[in-house]
C-alpha positions, 0 to 999 in steps of 0.5 A: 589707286596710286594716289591713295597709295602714295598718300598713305605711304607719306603719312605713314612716314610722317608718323614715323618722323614724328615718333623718332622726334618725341622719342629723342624729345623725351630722352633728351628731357630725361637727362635734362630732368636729372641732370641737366636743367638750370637753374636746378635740376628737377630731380633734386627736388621732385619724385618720378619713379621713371627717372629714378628721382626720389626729391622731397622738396617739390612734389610728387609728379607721379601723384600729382600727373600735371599736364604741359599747360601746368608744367609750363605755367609752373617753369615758367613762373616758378611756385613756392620755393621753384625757382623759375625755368624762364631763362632755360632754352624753350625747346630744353623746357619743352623736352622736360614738359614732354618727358614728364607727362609722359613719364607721370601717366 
């Protein structure tokens, strides 16, 4: 019973510490998203209602709902006139690939 007890009360904790982490994560990719990306920022070029960005370059995100595997492909390789996000620092492009789908959902 203790055991059981215990196990749950860890992935409980667990849970919560993960959730603290994707929160920040996602913030964190919000402002990196608006302001703060380089080679550019994303929301020069890119609609998303949530971010308060109304770019006319880029696509919809909103309409489109691209998932991670799509964003980091597309960041990574850059497509038309994107430039590529390769040299960004990974966790800074993570935080933008978990804002964005979150957002656009």
């Amino acid at each position: 019973m203790i055991k059981h007890t215990l196990s749950a009360l860890v992935l409980s904790l667990l849970s919560t510490a993960a959730l603290a982490t994707d929160t920040a994560q996602i913030a964190h990719g919000k402002t990196l998203f608006n302001s703060g990306a380089q080679p550019i920022a994303c929301a020069v070029c890119h609609t998303l209602q949530d971010a308060g960005a109304t770019g006319a370059i880029g696509p919809d995100l909103n309409e489109i709902k691209p998932d991670a595997e799509r964003l980091r492909k597309t960041m990574m390789e850059g497509v038309g006139v994107m430039p590529s996000f390769a040299a960004m620092d990974e966790a800074d492009r993570e935080a933008i690939i978990a804002y964005v789908v979150q957002a656009s959902q």
